[in-house]
NUPAMI-627417 format. One record per residue (C-alpha): x, y, z; residue number from 0. Coordinates in Angstrom, 3 decimals, padded with zeros to 6 digits, always signed. Each point is the difference from the previous one (the first is absolute). Example, Ala and Ser with C-alpha at 12.3 -4.5 7.8 and 13.67 -1.06 7.14 Angstrom:
<atoms>
> +012.300;-004.500;+007.800;0
> +001.370;+003.440;-000.660;1
</atoms>
This chain:
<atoms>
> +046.980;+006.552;+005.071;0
> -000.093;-003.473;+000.940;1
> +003.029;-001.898;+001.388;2
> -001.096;-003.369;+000.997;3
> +002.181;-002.013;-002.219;4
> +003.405;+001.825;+000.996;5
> -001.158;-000.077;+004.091;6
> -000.151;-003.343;-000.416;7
> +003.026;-000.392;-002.147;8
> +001.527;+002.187;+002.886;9
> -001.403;-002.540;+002.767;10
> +001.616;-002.999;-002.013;11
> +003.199;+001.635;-000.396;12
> +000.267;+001.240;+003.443;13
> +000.037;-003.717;+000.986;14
> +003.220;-000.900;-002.194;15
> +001.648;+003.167;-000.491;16
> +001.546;+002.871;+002.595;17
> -002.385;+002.646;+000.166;18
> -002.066;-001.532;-003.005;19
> +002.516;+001.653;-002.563;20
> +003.549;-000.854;-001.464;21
> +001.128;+003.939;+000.350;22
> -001.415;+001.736;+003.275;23
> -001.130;+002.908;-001.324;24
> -002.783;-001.839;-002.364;25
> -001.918;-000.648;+003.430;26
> -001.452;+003.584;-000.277;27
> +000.174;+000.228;+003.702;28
> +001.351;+003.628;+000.183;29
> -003.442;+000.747;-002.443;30
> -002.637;-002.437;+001.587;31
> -002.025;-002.551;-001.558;32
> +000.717;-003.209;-002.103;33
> +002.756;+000.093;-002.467;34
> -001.440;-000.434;-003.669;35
> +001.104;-003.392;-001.481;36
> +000.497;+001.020;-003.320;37
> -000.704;-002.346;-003.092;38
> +001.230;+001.877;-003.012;39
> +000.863;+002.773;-001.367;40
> -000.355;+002.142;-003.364;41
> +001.540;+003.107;-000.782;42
> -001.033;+002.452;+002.532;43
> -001.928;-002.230;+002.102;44
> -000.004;-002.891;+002.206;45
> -002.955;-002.183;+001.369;46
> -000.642;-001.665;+003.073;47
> -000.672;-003.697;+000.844;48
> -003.832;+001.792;+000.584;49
> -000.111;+001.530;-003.512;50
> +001.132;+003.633;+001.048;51
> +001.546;+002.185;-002.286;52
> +002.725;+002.494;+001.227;53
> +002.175;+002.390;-001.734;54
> +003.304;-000.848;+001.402;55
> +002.694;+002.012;+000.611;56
> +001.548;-002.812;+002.440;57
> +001.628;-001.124;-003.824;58
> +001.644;-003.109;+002.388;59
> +001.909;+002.902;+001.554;60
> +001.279;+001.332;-002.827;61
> +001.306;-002.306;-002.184;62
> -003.135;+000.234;-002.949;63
> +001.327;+003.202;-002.084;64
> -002.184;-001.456;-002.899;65
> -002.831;-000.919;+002.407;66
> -001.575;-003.132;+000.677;67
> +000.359;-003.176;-002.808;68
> +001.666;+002.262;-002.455;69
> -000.086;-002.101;-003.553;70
> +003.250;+000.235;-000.596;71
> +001.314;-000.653;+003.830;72
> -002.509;-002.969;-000.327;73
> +000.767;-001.467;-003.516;74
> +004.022;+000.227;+000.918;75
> -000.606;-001.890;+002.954;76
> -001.950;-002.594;-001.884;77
> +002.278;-000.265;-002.604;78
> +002.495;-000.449;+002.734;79
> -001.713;-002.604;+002.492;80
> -000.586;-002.356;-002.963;81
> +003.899;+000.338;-000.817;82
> +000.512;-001.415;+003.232;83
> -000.278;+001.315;+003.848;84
> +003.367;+000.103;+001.021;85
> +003.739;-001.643;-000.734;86
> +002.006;+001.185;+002.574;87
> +002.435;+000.861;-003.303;88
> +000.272;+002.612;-001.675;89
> -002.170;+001.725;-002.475;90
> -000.167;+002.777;-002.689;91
> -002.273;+001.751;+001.542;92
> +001.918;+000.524;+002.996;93
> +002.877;+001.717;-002.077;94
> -002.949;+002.281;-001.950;95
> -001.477;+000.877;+003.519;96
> +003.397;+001.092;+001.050;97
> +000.714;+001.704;-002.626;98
> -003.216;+002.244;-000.370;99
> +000.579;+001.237;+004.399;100
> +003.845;+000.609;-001.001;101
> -001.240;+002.061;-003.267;102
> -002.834;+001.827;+002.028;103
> +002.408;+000.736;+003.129;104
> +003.534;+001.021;-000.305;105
> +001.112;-000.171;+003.113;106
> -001.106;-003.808;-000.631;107
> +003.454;-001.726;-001.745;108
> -000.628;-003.309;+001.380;109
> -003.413;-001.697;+001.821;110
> -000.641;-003.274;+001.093;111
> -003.722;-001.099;+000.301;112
> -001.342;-001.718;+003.252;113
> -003.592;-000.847;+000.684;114
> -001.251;+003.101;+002.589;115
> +000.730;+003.891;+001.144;116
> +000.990;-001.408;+003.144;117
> +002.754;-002.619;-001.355;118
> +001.032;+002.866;-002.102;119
> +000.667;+002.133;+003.082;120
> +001.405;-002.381;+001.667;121
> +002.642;-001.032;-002.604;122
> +000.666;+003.563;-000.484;123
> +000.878;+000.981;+003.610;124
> +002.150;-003.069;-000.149;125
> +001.731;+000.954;-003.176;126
> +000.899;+002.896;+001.854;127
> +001.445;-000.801;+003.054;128
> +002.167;-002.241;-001.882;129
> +001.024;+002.909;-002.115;130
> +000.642;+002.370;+002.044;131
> +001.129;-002.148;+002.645;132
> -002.366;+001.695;+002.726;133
> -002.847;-001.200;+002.212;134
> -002.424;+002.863;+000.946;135
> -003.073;+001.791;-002.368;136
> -002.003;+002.554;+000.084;137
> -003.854;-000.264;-000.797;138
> -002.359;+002.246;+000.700;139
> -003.186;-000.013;+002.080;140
> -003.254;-000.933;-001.759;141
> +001.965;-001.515;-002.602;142
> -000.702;-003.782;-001.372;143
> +002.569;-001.977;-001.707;144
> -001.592;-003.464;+001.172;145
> -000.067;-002.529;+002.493;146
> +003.670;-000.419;+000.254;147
> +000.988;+000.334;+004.113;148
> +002.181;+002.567;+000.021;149
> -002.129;+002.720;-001.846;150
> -003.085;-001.083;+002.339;151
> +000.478;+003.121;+001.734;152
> -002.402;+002.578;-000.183;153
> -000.952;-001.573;-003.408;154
> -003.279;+001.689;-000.719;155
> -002.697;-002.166;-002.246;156
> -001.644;-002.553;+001.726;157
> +002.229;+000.604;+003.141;158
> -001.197;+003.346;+000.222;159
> -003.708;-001.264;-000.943;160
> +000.080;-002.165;+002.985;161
> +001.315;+001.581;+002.360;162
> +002.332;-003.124;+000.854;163
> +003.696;+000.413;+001.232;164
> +002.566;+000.093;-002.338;165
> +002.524;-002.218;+000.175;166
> -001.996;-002.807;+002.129;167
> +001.744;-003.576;-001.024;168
> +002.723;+002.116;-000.997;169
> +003.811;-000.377;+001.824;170
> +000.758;+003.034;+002.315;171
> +003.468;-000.406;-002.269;172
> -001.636;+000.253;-003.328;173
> -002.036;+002.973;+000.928;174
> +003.425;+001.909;+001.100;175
> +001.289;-000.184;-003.338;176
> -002.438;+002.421;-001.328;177
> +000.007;+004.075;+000.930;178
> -003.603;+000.915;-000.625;179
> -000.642;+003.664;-000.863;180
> -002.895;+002.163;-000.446;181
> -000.534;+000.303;-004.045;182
> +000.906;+003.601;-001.218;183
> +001.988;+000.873;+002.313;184
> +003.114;+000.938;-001.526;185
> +001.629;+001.023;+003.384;186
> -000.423;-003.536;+001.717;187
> +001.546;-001.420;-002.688;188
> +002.966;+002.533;+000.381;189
> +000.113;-000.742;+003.504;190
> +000.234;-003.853;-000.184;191
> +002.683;+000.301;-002.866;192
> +002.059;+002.232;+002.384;193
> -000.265;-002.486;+002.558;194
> +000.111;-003.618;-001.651;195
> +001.378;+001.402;-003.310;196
> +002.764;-003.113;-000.204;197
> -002.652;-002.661;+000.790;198
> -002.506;+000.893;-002.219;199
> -000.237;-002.471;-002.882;200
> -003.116;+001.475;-001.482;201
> -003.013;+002.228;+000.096;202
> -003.560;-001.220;-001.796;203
> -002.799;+001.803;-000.440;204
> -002.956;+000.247;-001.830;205
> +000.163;+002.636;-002.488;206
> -003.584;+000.786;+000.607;207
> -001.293;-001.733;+002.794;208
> -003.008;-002.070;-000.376;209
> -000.415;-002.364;+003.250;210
> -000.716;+003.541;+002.492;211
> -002.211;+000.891;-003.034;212
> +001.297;+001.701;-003.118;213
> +002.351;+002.533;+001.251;214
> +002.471;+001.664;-002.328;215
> +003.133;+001.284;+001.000;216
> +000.953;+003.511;+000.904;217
> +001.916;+002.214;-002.432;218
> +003.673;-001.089;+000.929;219
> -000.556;-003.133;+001.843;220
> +001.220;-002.503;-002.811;221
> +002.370;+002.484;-000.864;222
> +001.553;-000.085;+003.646;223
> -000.045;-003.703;+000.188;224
> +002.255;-000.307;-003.139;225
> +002.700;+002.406;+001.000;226
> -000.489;-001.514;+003.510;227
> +001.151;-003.594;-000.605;228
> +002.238;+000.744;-002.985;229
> +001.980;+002.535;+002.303;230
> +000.363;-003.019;+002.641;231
> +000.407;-002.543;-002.060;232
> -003.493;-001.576;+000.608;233
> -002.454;-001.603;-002.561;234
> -003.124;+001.456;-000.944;235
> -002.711;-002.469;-000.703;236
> -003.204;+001.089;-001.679;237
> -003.132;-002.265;+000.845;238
> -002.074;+000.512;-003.072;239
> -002.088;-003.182;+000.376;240
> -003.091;+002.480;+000.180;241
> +001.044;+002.597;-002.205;242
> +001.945;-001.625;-002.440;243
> -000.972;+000.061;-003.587;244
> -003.664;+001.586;+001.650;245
> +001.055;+003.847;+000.253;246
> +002.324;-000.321;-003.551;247
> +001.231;-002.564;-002.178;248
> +003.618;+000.787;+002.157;249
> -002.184;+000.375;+003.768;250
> +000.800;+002.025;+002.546;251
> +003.734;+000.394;-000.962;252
> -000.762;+001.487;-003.126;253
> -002.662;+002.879;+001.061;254
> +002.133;+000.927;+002.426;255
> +003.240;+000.317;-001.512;256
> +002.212;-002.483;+002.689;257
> +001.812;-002.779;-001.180;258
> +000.158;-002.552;+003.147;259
> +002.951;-002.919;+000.237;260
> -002.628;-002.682;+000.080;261
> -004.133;-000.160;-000.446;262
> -002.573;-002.666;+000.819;263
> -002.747;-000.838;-001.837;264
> -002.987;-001.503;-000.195;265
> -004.108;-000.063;-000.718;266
> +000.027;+002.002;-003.632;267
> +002.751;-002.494;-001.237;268
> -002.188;-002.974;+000.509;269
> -003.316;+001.326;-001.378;270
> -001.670;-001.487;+003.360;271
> +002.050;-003.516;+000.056;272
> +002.466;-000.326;+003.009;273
> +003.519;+001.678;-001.131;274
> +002.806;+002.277;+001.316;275
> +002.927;+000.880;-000.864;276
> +003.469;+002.591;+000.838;277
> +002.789;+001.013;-001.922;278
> +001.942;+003.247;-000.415;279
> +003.381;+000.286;-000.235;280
> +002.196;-002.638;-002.049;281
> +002.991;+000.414;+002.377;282
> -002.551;-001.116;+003.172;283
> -002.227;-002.428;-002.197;284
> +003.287;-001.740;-000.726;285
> +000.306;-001.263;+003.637;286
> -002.998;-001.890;-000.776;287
> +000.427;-003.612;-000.091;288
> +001.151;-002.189;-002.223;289
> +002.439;+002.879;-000.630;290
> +000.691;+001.346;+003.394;291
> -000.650;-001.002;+003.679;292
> -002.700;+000.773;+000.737;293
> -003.110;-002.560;-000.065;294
> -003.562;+000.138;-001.389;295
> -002.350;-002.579;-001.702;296
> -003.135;-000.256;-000.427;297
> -001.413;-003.320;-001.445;298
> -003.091;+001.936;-001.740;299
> +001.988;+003.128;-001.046;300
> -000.495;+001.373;-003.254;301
> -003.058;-002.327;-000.466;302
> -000.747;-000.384;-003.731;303
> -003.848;+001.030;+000.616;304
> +000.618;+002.774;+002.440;305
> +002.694;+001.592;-002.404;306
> -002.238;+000.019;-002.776;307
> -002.985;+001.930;+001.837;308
> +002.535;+002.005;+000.961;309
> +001.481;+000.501;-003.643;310
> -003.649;+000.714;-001.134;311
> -000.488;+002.523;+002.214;312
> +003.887;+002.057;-000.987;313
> -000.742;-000.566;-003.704;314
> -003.351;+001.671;+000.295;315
> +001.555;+002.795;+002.470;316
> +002.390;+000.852;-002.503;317
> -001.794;+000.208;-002.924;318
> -002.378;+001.998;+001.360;319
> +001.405;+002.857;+002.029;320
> -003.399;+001.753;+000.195;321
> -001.401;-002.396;+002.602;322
> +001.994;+002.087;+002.369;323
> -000.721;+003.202;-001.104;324
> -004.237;-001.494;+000.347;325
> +000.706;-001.167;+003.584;326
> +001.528;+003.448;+001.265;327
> -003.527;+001.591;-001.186;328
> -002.196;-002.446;+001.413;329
> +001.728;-000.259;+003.189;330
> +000.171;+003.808;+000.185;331
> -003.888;-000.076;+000.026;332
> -000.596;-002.466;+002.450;333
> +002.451;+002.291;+002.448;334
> -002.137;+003.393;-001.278;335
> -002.909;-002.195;+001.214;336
> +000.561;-000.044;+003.605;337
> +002.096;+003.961;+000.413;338
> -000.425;+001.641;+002.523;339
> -001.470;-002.182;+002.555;340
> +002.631;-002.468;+000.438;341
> +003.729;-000.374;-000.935;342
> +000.828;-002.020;-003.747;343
> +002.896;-001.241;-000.670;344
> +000.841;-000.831;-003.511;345
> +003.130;-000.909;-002.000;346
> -001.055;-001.277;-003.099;347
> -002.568;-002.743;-000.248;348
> +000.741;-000.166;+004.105;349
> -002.345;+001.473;+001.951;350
> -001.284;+000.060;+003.693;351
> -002.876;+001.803;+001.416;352
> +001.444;+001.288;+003.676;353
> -002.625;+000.702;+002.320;354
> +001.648;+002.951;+001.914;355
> +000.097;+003.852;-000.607;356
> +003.725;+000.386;-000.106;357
> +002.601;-001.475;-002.088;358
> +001.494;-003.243;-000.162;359
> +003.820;-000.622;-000.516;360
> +001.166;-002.664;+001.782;361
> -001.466;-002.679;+002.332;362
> -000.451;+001.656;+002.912;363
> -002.773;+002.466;-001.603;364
> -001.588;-002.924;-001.572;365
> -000.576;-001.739;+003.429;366
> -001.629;+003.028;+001.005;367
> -002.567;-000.518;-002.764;368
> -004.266;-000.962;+001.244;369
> +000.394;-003.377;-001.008;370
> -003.789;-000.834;+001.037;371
> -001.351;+002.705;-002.260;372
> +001.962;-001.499;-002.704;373
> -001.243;-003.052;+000.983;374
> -003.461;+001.510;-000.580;375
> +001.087;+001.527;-003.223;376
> +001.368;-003.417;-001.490;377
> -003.620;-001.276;+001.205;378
> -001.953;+002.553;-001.495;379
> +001.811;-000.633;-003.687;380
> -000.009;-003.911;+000.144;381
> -003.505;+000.063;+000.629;382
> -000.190;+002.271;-002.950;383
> +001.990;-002.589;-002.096;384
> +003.011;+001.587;+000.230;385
> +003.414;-001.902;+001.749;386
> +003.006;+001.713;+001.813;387
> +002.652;-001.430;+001.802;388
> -001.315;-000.849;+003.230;389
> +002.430;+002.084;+002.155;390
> +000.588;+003.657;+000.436;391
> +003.620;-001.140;-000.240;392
> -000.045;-001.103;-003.823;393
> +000.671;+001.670;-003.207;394
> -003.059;-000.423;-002.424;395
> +000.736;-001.008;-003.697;396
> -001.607;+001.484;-003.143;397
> +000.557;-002.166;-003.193;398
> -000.390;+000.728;-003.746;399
> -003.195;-001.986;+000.296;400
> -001.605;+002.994;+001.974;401
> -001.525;+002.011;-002.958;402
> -001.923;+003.147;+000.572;403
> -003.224;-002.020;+000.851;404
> +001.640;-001.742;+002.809;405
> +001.757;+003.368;+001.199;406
> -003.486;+001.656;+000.003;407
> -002.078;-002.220;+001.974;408
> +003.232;-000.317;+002.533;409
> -000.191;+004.132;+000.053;410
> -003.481;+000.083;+000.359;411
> +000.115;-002.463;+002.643;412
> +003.000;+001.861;+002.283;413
> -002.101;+002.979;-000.180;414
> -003.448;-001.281;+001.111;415
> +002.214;-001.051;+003.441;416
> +001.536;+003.190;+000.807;417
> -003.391;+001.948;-000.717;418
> -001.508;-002.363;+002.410;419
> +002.511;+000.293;+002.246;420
> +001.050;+002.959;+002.319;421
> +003.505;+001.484;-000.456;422
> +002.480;-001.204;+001.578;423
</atoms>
């Protein structure tokens, strides 16, 4: 498989750019070798700067449901661009794209749109200290909500991938705001409630986490965490930027039966363009400025061409409910592919291949994972034409694109390593 245009692309880029990538874990330095510069993509598949075809369940990290240049993601955003870029008014769209998250999520009364998961976090956490009237929350270990300072702390994703501190750059005061907890533990959670109960403002957490790898939560575990913080008086804040509108038209929230105070989106509700969003309650929303205190703005929120990607991508969601039903299956075989000589995690269309014999539920057991035979196994499939995320650490994302062709050769492919390969 030749590489020479994207080594060089890498080379140039390394000049101008940290690392030689705008998001560190593109580098594929926890993997080896030269990132692939992709030129395009179609479906299924992307290509490389070189002319390599991958399958490619990297789907921009989850965002591309539909798959890659979906016609009707890509003739909404045409009809949109030539409609004009952006106003920095409103639009109708905005009010339909609202509309269609409140519909698909009830606990959703009110959203306001921003540009990224991590403003969305951000403005949530916010929201809630001011309604609440409390400083400290909880977050749990391995857990990724972006690059805002205070949740740097033991963030998983490309922290973990790393291997850099945590919260480097980031105020000693801003880190002691945040009570970091090992995910699935139900008792820690107990225990910081009985001791900072009346300082808590919140608790987030992703439904299924996705930046340790895909790993689901334990029988009782969202359960807990909503009897926790309404008991105390604490919000609970659902970060469904991954798994929102990807497990079920209503996420996370709505296979598992909890109804948080507020949820962030993100990814799905763009169909690939830059978008969040968060909402939930109408009594919380309404502290929102202009009609309450607290401030957020966003100069390219609820961007005319983003919001109609996004809408593309709902409409098509909703009208067909089977997609869902078609990525359970195929995930469920590319998990069967690999049992019994690893650990797979799967929730959905989220799935991570652990290399370790025992089970992984929170981040602690992921860190304990071979990361340099995974690094061998992402090798051995990108060489076969075949594209994970580049990190042990990272959910991988199957789309409706991936027919039973594409499922095949991946199957075929995952088994060819392991019988190569001694057990672990």
């Amino acid at each position: 498989m030749k590489q020479q245009r994207s080594a060089a692309l890498f080379e140039r880029a390394a000049r101008v750019i940290p690392g030689g990538v705008n998001s560190p874990v593109r580098a594929f330095r926890a993997v080896g070798g030269t990132p692939p510069f992709i030129a395009r993509g179609e479906g299924a598949r992307i290509w490389d700067a070189d002319g390599n075809c991958y399958l490619d369940y990297v789907g921009s990290w989850g965002p591309l449901l539909l798959g890659h240049a979906h016609p009707d993601v890509v003739a909404a955003i045409e009809d949109a661009a030539r409609g004009g870029t952006s106003f920095g008014l409103p639009t109708e769209r905005e009010v339909e794209l609202a509309e269609l998250i409140c519909g698909a999520m009830p606990s959703i009364e009110m959203v306001r749109l921003v540009n990224s998961g991590t403003e969305a976090t951000m403005s949530a956490l916010r929201l809630a200290r001011a309604f609440t009237r409390r400083e400290l929350v909880v977050k749990f270990e391995g857990c990724y909500h972006g690059h805002v300072d205070s949740l740097l702390v033991k963030a998983g994703s490309g922290v973990a991938t790393l291997g850099i501190p945590d919260t480097t750059g980031v105020p000693a005061a801003f880190a002691e705001t945040t009570i970091a907890l090992p995910y699935n533990s139900v008792a820690a959670v107990e225990q910081a409630f009985a001791r900072y109960g009346d300082r808590i403002a919140a608790v987030i957490v992703e439904p299924v986490a996705g930046n340790m790898g895909c790993v689901p939560p334990a029988p009782g575990f969202l359960e807990a965490l909503r009897d926790l913080t309404m008991r105390h008086g604490a919000l609970l804040v659902f970060d469904e930027v991954m798994t929102g509108f990807r497990l079920a038209l209503g996420g996370a929230q709505q296979v598992y039966g909890i109804r948080p105070d507020l949820t962030t989106l993100g990814k799905v509700i763009g169909g690939g363009l830059p978008i969040g969003a968060y909402g939930g309650r109408a009594d919380i929303m309404r502290m929102v400025a202009p009609s309450g205190p607290v401030y957020q703005a966003g100069t390219l929120s609820g961007n005319p061409v983003a919001v109609s990607a996004g809408l593309a991508t709902l409409k098509r969601l909703k009208q067909h409910p089977e997609i869902y039903t078609q990525l359970e299956q195929r995930t469920a075989r590319l998990a069967a592919a690999a049992s019994g000589r690893i650990t797979v995690n799967r929730a959905g269309s989220m799935i991570t291949f652990f290399f370790t014999s025992g089970p992984v539920t929170d981040y602690e057991s992921a860190r304990r994972c071979d990361t340099a035979r995974f690094a061998r196994f992402h090798r051995w499939l990108l060489e076969r034409g075949i594209c994970l995320p580049p990190s042990q650490f990272e959910a991988a994302f199957v789309s409706a694109a991936h027919g039973d062709e594409e499922i095949a050769q991946t199957v075929e492919a995952i088994r060819e390593f392991f019988a190569g390969e001694p057990t672990a």
